[in-house]
C-alpha positions in Angstrom: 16.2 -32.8 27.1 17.7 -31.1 29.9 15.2 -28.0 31.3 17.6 -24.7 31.9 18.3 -23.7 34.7 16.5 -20.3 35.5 19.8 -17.9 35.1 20.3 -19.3 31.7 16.9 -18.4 30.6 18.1 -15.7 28.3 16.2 -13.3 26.0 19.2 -12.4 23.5 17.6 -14.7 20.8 17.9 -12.1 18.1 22.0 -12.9 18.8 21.7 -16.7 17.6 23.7 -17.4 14.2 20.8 -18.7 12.4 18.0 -17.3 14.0 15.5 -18.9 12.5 12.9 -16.3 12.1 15.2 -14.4 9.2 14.8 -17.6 6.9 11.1 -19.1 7.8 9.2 -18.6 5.0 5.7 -17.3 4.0 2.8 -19.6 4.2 0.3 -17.7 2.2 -1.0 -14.6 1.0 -2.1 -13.7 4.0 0.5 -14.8 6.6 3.6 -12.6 5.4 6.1 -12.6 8.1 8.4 -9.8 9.6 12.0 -10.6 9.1 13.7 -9.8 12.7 16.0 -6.9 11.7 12.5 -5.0 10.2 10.9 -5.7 13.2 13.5 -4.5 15.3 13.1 -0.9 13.8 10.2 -0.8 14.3 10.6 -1.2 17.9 13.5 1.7 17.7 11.0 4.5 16.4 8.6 3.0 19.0 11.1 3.4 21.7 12.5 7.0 20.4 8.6 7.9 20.4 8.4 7.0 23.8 11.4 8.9 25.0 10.4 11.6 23.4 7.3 11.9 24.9 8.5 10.9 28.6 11.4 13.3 29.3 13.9 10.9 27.7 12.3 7.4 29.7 13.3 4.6 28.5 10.7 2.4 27.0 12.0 -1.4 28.1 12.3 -0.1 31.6 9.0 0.3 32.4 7.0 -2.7 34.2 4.1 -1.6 33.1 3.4 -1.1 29.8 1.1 -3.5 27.8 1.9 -4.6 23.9 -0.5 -6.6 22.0 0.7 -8.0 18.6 -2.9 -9.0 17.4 -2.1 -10.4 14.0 1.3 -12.8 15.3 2.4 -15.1 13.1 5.9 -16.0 13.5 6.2 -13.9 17.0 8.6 -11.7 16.0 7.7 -8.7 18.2 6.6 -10.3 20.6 9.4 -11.7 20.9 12.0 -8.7 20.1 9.7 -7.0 22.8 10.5 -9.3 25.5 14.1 -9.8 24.5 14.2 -5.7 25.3 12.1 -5.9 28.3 14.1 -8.4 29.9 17.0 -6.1 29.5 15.6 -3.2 30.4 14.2 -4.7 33.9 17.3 -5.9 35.3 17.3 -3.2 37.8 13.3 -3.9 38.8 13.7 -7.6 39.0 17.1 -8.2 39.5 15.8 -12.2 39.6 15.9 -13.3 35.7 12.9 -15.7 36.6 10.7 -13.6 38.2 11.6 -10.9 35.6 10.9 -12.8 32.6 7.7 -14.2 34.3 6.4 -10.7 34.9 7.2 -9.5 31.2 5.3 -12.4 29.7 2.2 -12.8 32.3 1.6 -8.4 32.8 3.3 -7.4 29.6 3.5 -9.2 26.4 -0.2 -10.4 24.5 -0.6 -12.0 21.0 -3.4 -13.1 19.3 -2.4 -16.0 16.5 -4.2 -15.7 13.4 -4.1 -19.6 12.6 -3.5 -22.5 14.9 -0.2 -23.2 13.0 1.4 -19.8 13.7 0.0 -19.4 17.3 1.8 -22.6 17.9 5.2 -21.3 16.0 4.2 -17.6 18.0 4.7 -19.7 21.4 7.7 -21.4 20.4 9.6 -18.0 19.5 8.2 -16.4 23.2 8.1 -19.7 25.6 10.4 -21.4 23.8 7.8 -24.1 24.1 4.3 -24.4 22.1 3.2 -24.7 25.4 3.2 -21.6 27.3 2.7 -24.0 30.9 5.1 -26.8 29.4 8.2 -28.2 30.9 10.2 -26.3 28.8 8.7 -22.8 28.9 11.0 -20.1 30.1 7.4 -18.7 31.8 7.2 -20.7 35.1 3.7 -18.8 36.0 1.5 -19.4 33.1 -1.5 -21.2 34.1 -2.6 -22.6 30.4 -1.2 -24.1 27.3 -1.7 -21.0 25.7 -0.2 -18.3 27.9 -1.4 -14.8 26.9 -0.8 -15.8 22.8 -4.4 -16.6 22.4 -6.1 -18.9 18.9 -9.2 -20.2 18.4 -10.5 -21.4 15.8 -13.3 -18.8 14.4 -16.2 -18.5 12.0 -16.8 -16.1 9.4 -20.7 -15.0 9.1 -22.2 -15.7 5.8 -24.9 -13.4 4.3 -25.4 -13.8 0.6 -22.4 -15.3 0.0 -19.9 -13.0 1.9 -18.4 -12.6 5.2 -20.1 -9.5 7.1 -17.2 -8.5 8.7 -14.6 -9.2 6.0 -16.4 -10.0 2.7 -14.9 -13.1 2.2 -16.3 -15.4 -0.2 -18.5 -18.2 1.2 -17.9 -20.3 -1.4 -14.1 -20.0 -1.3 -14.2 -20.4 2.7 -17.0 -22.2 3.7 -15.0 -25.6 3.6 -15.4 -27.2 6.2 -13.1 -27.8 10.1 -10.4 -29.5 8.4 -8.8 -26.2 6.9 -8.3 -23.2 8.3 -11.4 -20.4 8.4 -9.2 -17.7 7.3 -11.8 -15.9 9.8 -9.3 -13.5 12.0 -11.0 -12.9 15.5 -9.5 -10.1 15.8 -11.9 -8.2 12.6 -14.2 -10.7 13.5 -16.6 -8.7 15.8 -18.9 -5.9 16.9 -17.2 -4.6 19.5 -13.0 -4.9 20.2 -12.6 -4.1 23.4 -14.8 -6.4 24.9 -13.7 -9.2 23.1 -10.0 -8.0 24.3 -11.5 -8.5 27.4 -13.2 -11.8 27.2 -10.2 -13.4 25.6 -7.2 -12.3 28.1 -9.9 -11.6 31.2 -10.1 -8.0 33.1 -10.4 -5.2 31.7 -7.3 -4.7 29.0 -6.0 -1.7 28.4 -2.9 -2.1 25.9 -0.4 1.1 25.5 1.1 0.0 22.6 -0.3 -2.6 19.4 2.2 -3.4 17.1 2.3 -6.3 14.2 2.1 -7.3 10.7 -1.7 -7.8 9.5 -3.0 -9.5 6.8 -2.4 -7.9 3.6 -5.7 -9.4 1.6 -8.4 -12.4 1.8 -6.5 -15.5 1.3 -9.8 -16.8 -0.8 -8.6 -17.4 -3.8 -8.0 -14.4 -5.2 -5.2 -13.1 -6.4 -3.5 -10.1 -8.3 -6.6 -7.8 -9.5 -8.9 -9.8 -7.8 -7.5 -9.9 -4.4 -9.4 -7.6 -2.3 -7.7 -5.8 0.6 -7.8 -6.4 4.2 -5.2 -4.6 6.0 -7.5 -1.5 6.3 -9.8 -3.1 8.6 -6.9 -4.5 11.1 -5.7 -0.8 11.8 -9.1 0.7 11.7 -10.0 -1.8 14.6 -6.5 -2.1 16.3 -7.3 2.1 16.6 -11.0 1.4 18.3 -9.2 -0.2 21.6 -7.4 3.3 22.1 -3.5 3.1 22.4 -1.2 4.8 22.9 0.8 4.5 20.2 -0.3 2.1 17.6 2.9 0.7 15.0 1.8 -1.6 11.9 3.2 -2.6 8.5 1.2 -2.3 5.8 1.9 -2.3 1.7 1.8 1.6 0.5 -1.0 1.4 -2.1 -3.8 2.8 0.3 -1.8 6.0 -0.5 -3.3 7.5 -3.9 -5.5 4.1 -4.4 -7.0 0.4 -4.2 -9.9 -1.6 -3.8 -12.7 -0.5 -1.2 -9.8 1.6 0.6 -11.6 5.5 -0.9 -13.4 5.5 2.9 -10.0 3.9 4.7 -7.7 6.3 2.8 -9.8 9.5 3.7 -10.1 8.4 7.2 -6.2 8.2 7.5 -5.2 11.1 5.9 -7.7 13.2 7.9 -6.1 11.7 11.1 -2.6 14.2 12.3 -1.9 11.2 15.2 0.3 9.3 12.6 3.3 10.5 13.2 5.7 8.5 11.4 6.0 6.7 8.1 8.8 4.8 6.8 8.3 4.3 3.1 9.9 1.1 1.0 9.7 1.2 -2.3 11.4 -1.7 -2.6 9.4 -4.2 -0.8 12.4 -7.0 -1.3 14.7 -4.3 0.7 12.2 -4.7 4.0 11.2 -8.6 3.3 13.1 -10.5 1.2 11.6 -12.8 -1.1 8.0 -10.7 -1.4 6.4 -9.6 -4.2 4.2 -6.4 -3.1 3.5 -4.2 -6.3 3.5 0.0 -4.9 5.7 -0.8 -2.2 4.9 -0.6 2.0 5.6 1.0 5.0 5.4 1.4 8.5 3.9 4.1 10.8 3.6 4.9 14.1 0.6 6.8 15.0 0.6 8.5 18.8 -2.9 9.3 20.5 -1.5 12.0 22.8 0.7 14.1 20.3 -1.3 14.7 16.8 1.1 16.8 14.5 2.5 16.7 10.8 4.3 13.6 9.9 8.0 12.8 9.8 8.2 10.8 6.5 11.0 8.8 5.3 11.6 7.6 1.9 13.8 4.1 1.7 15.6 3.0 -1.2 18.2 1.0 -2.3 19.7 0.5 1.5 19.5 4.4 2.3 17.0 7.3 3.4 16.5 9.1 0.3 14.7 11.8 1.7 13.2 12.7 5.1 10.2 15.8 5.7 8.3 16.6 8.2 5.1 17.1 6.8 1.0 16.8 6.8 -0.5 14.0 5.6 -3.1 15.8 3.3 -1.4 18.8 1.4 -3.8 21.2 0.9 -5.9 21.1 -2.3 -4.8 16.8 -2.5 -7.3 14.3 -1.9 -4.2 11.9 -2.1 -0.9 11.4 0.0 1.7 12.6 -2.0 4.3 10.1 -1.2 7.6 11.5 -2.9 8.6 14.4 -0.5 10.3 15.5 -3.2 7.2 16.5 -5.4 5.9 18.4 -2.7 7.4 21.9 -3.8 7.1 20.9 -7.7 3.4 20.5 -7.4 3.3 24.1 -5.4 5.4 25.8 -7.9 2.8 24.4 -10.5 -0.3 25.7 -9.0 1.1 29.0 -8.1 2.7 29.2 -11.8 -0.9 28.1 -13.0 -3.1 31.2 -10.8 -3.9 28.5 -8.2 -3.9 29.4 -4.5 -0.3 29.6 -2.9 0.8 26.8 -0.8 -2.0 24.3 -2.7 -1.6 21.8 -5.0 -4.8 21.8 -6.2 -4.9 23.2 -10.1 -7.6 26.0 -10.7 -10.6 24.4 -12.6 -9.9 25.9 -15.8 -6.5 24.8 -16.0 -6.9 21.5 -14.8 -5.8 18.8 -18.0 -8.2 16.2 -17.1 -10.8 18.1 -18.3 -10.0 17.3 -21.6 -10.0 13.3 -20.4 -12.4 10.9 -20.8 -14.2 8.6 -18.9 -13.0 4.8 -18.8 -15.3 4.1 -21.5 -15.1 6.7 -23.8 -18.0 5.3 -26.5 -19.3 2.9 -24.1 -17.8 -0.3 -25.9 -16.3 -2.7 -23.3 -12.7 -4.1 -24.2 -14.1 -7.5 -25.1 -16.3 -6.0 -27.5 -16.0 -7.5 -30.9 -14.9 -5.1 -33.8 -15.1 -6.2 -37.5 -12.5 -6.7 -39.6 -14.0 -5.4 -42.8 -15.7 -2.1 -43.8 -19.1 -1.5 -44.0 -21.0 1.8 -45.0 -21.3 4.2 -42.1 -18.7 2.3 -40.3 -16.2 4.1 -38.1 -12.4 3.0 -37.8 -12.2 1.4 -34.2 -8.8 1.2 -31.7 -9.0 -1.7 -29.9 -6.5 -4.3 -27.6 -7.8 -8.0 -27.5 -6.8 -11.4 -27.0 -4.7 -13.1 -24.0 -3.2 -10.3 -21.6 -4.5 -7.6 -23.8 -1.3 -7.4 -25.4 -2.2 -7.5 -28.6 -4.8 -5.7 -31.2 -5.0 -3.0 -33.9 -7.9 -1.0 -35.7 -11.1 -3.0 -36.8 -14.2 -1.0 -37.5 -18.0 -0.9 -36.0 -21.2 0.5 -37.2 -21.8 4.2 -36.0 -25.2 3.2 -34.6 -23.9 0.9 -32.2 -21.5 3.8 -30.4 -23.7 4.8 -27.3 -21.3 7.8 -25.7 -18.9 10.3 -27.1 -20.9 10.7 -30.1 -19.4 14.6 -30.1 -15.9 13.1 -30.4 -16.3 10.6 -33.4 -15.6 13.4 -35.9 -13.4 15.1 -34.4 -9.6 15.1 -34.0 -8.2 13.6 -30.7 -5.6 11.4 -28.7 -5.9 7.5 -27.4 -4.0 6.4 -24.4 -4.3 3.0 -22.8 -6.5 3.3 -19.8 -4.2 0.9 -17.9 -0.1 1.2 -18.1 1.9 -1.0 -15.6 6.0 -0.4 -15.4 7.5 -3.7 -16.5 10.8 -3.2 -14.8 12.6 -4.6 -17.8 16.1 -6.4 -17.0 15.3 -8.0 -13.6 14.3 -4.4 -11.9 11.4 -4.3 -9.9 8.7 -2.9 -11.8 8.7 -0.1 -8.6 11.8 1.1 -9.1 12.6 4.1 -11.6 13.0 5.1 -13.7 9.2 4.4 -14.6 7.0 4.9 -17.7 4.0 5.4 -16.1 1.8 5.6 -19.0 1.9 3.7 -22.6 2.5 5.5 -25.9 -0.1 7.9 -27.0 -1.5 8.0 -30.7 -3.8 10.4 -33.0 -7.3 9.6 -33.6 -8.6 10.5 -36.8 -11.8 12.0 -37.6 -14.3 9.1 -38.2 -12.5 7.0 -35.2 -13.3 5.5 -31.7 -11.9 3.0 -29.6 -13.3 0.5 -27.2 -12.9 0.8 -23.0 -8.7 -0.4 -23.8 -8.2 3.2 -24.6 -9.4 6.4 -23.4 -10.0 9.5 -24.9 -8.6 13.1 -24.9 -10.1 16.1 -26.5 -11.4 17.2 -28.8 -9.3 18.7 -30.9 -9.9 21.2 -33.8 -6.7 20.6 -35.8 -4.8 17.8 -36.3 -1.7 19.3 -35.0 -3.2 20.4 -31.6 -3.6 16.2 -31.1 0.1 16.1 -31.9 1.0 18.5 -29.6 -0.7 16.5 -26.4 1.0 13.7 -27.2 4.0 16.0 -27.2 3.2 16.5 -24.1 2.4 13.4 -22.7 6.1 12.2 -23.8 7.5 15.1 -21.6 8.8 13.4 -18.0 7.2 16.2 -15.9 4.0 15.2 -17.5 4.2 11.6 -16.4 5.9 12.2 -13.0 2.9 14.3 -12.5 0.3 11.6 -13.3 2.4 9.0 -11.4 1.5 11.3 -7.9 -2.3 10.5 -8.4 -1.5 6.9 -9.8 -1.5 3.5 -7.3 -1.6 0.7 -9.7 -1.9 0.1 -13.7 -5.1 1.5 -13.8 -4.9 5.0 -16.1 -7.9 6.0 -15.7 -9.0 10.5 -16.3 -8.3 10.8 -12.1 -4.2 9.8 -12.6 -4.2 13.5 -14.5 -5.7 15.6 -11.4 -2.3 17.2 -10.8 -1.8 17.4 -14.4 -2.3 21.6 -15.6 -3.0 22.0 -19.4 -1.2 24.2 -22.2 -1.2 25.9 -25.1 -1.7 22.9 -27.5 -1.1 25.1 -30.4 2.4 24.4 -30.0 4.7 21.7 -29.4 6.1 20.8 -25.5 9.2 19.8 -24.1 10.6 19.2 -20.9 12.6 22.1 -21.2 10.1 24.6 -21.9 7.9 22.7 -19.1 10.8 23.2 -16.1 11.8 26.6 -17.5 7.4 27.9 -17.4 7.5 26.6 -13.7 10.7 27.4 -12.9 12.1 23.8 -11.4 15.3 24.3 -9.3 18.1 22.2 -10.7 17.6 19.4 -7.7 13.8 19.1 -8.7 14.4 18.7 -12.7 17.5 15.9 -11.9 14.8 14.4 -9.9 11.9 14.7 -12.1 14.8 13.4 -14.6 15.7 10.3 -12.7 12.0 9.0 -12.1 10.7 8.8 -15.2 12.4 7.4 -18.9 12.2 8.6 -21.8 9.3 8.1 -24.3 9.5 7.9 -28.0 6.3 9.2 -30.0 6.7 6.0 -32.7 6.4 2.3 -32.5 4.4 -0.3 -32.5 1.1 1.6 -30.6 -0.7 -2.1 -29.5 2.5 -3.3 -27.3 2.8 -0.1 -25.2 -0.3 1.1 -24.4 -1.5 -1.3 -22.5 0.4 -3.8 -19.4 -0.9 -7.1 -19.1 0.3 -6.4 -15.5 -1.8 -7.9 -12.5 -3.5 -4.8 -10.3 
């Protein structure tokens, strides 16, 4: 193979017809990669930051800015980044060789997170695996490795779990032949000297921008998956930059595993500036399946402010506000602009204070909800199928996925909570609900159901944890009134705000108010009492479908959908 010359060593990569980075595909759980075009966006509200803040300056002109991607995989940005760079330097290194061996020895760092994509990292940026190689469009790199930096590292075991990332020992302990699935990069006390240590001097990087690991690639999956991406941004903020630009799925938002701590800490922050929204994963990265969506944000050390927030869907912006994070009264981002002045209108409506969305104690609906296991029998637990004396009728859902059950019964002295509610009347709801996106629609999309079917519970009735319990209720008909109410859209767009995954638990109803349940609700009476503007009921309208009060009660009100 012939080496090219030095004037042909051109960055325009992006402009190939296939480039092969749009149609690589993912390698795990854990290594999802950035299609080029996404990438590339990124990099434009980057740049428009940078303007922004520097009297118009353009970003890819400056010789001395320092990008780390510290989670590269394919090499996307690193790569997009030095395809700009090598652009925008023409005029401070009007040599392309000397230009292009500045940008990727003073201005471009990566660190792999497996030795398989550090080595497919240096192919997109050298053009060689080998950053000193023969064929390396870097002619002043002194090691195979260049500044994209792997080696292979250990994960710390106490008790069975990774201190740093809480991976399982027994999942990853398996030996140097396969890959640790321990990422250096989480994988210490203290970031910035390891920065140091690993690319020498003291490293100061303006900008960090990349694609982390989404969850521990330990054999867990769906549920049981626990979430990693938190601690990537948490330690990609300890080293200080500038401006700091990751994607990340959208579920942190309102929920998820172990991310209370992570989600507080990120709302509290006013440095993120920006956050483009997908709900439609498959509309940023084709081909993956992220349930609640992602996004990308840009958070800028030296401007903190409200947040410009853009809502994608469907190939267009559907909305765009400039907002704060944390509305006052939420202890959740809200993440449909829209919803901002409905929830307002609510609280104000409701005697709450104006410009909160936080529902006066007494008026707040999940009062009346129960706790995730209402008498304190599991969902596994087994119910009888025939009546004994003193027993009590009991709801249940059993069997494979859950999708299936009925009414059994159980003796009343083995109910140890909600003792008060056994004779009264009251309303089951499955405690988890997960949109199927019925005809091929992604179960994210709306129009959503958000919860299952309500039903009346009888005096003389429980259920087990599949089903959680509202009241009580005096008279029968006030029951039938909340589940009036439950089948009104606003009521269900409202518990959607507080809800992150199929999990139903008495928190989804925070922004929920409660009502007269001596008489019957509709969504007309609901927009009329709050006084929804035409754009907010169409909206309300076309989020949420229908629901009918009859049926069969065991298929709807609970998913079999993974967390």
């Amino acid at each position: 193979m012939t080496q090219a010359a030095p004037e042909q060593a051109s960055f325009t990569l992006r402009g190939r017809n296939p480039d092969v980075l749009t149609c690589i595909a993912n390698l795990s759980n854990d290594e999802v990669f950035t299609p080029p075009e996404f990438a590339n966006r990124m990099l434009d509200t980057l740049a428009a930051a940078w303007a922004a803040d520097h009297d118009g300056a353009d970003l890819w002109a400056n010789k001395s800015v320092r990008f780390l991607d510290p989670f590269t995989k394919s090499g996307i940005f690193l790569r997009e980044i030095t395809s700009r760079l090598t652009e925008g330097l023409k005029e401070e290194f009007p040599d392309l060789q000397k230009r292009v061996n500045h940008i990727l020895t003073k201005q471009v760092f990566g660190i792999g997170i497996t030795h398989l994509t550090s080595l497919l990292a240096r192919r997109s940026v050298y053009c060689s695996k080998y950053a000193n190689g023969p064929h390396s469009v870097a002619k002043s790199c002194t090691n195979e490795q260049g500044n994209i930096w792997f080696e292979r590292t250990e994960h710390t075991w106490e008790s069975g779990k990774c201190t740093y990332c809480g991976a399982s020992q027994k999942a990853l302990d398996r030996g140097e032949g396969r890959e640790t699935h321990a990422y250096a990069f989480i994988h210490t006390d203290n970031i910035k000297a390891r920065i140091n240590e690993l690319f020498g001097g003291n490293m100061q990087f303006d900008v960090i921008i990349g694609n982390p690991p989404y969850q521990l690639d330990d054999a867990g999956h769906g549920a049981s998956a626990a979430p990693i991406y938190h601690l990537f941004v948490q330690q990609a903020k300890a080293l200080e930059p500038r401006y700091l630009s990751l994607v990340i799925p959208a579920r942190w938002f309102a929920g998820g595993k172990g991310l209370d701590e992570f989600r507080e800490s990120m709302l509290a922050d006013n440095r993120t500036r920006v956050i483009h929204d997908y709900w439609l994963v498959g509309e940023a990265f084709p081909g993956v399946a992220i349930q609640g969506g992602l996004l990308y944000f840009l958070w800028n050390r030296e401007a903190p402010g409200d947040c410009d927030v853009s809502t994608h869907y469907e190939g267009r912006v559907l909305s765009n506000v400039t907002r704060p994070l944390l509305e006052p009264g939420s202890d959740v981002f809200i993440r449909y602009n829209e919803a901002v002045p409905i929830l307002k209108k609510i609280v104000a409506t409701e005697g709450g204070t104006a410009g909160s969305v936080l529902l006066p104690e007494q008026k707040r609906f999940m009062n009346l909800v129960s706790a995730r296991k209402p008498f304190g029998l599991p969902t596994n637990f087994k119910v009888r199928s025939d009546k004994r004396k003193g027993d009590v009728i009991t709801y249940w859902n059993g069997g494979p996925g859950f999708k299936r059950g009925g009414k059994g019964w159980v003796s009343r002295a083995e109910v140890t909570e909600g003792i008060d509610l056994i004779d009264k009347w009251k309303v089951f709801i499955g405690g988890a609900y997960g949109d199927r996106g019925g005809g091929g629609a992604s179960r994210d999309a709306p129009p959503k159901a958000v919860l299952g079917r309500p039903f009346i519970g009888e005096p003389g009735s429980i259920s087990t944890e599949t089903y959680i319990c509202i009241g009580p209720f005096k008279e029968e008909n006030e029951a039938k009134n909340v589940t009036s109410y439950i089948a009104c859209k606003l009521t269900r767009f409202l518990v959607m705000l507080h809800k992150p995954s199929q999990h139903a638990t008495k928190k989804v109803y925070t922004f929920v108010p409660t009502q007269d349940f001596s008489k019957t609700w509709t969504d007309d009476k609901l927009y009329a009492k709050y006084g929804l503007s035409d754009e907010e009921i169409k909206f309300v309208e076309w989020m949420i479908r229908p629901m009918g009060l009859t049926g069969d009660v065991s298929d709807e009100a609970v998913s079999d959908d993974d967390d």
